[in-house]
C-alpha angles and dihedrals in degrees: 000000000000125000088204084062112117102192129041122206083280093055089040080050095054087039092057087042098048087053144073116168120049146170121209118212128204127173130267116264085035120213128192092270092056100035087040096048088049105044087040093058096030080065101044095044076053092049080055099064089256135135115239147157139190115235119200125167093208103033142236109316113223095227078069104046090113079076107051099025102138094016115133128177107259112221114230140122109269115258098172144355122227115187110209115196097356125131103184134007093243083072090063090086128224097302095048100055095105080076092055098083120100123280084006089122119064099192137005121194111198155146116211123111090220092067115150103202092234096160142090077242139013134191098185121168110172086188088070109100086215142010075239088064094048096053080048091070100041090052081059102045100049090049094221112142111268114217127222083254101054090038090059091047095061100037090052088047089051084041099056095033097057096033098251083312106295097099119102096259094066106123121183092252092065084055085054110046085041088060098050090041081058086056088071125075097276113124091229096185095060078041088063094033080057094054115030105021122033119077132191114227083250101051080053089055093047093053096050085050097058097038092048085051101038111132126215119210128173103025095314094306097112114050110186134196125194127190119179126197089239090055096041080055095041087057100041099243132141118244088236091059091068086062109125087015080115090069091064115078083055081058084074134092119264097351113133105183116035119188130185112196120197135174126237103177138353100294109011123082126194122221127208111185130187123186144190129242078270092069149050101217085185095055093043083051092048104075085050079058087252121112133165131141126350090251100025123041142142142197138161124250119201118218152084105303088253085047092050083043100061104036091060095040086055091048097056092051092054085051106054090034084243132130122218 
């Protein structure tokens, strides 16, 4: 945990009781730790008696539905914001920026260690292995009941998060809390075929894209995808169908850093970087203003393609004491 952190699960606890109308926000390119974290809490506020709803800038993705099937939007007049799995607000997206001015945000649950404390308060433990696991804690705490919905919301957030339990940040809480979530009505084992294992024609296609143009810098030890908006066109893919792409150049043999670079508009390009033990993929995000986990980590660069290119490729450089 923390020691930054201004409220405890008590405190979490009062803050769910003193308040009646919230919006839930998770961050854009939403994965199963963000949408879990927020639909899960966005139940259990509503087992409460209470009035939420679950904000997204780039919406719900389908491959997710199981989460949000019979959810509807509440209409009611904002009382307070709660941010689930994000670290910074840059990571809100375009129609969230209205969240994105100073004290907008009452509470933020997270677990990066690149947190940077944006809210009026702030319960942050980087040792957790998922925002999911986190939320876990405070249900528990707090003693209320926990539904089969919002059991499988925060299982599948704990399962992505950690990649079905076999990345770094698998703690054994997260085996834990995984076991008694399996305990609820939540048909674990589709949960997992979902995730890991079904993939749409067009997910196949995105992966043998990326693998066909992956690039190799410093003696194999950088691998490099980049996906730009007029070649996902040009091949006919949603842009949802390249998430977990970025876990694809680590697959290979004796890389060390893999980066996936997309672009998001003309001239910004998001990074998604996976490291080795070797390597710290939040400190190598940071000086692009990014951040996220030691192995796993993200940021935007702003540039021309052949500007973002050769920056990272620099940087990389720098950061394994390599040329190229």
């Amino acid at each position: 945990m923390d020691n930054r952190n201004n409220i405890d699960f008590d405190g979490i606890g009062r803050f769910f009781e003193e308040h009646d109308c919230i919006n839930i926000l998770t961050h854009k390119s939403p994965d199963g730790d963000t949408l879990g974290a927020g639909f899960g809490l966005c139940a259990y506020l509503r087992a409460m008696g209470k009035k939420a709803n679950v904000l997204n800038s780039d919406g719900f993705p389908e491959r997710y539905s199981f989460m949000y099937e019979g959810y509807y939007d509440m209409e009611f007049e904002e009382e307070c914001v709660i941010a689930v799995d994000i670290a910074d607000t840059a990571l809100l997206g375009a129609s969230l920026l209205r969240y994105a001015e100073p004290a907008a945000i009452d509470l933020c649950i997270d677990h990066h260690i690149s947190n940077k404390f944006y809210a009026k308060q702030s319960y942050v433990d980087g040792s957790a292995s998922a925002a999911c696991l986190i939320l876990y804690r405070i249900f528990k705490h707090l003693g209320r009941p926990i539904s089969d919905i919002i059991a499988k919301c925060l299982y599948t957030g704990i399962a992505t998060d950690t990649g079905c339990f076999k990345y770094e940040n698998t703690v054994p809480a997260a085996h834990i809390a995984a076991a008694e979530l399996m305990q609820y009505n939540i048909d674990f084992a589709n949960v997992n075929r979902k995730m890991f294992d079904i993939k749409s024609r067009a997910r196949l296609k995105a992966e043998m894209i990326s693998t066909e143009s992956m690039e190799y810098f410093y003696e194999g030890r950088c691998a490099m995808i980049i996906m730009t908006t007029a070649a996902m066109e040009s091949y006919g893919i949603e842009p949802a169908e390249f998430e977990g792409i970025s876990a694809i150049p680590l697959t290979v043999l004796g890389v060390d850093i893999g980066i996936t670079v997309r672009q998001r508009h003309e001239k910004v390009f998001k990074l998604s970087v996976r490291t080795t033990d070797k390597l710290d993929a939040s400190a190598f995000c940071r000086q692009f203003g990014g951040g996220g986990h030691i192995r796993a980590a993200g940021c935007e660069i702003n540039g021309t393609l052949e500007e973002v290119r050769q920056t990272v490729i620099e940087a990389v450089g720098r950061l394994l004491g390599m040329k190229v």
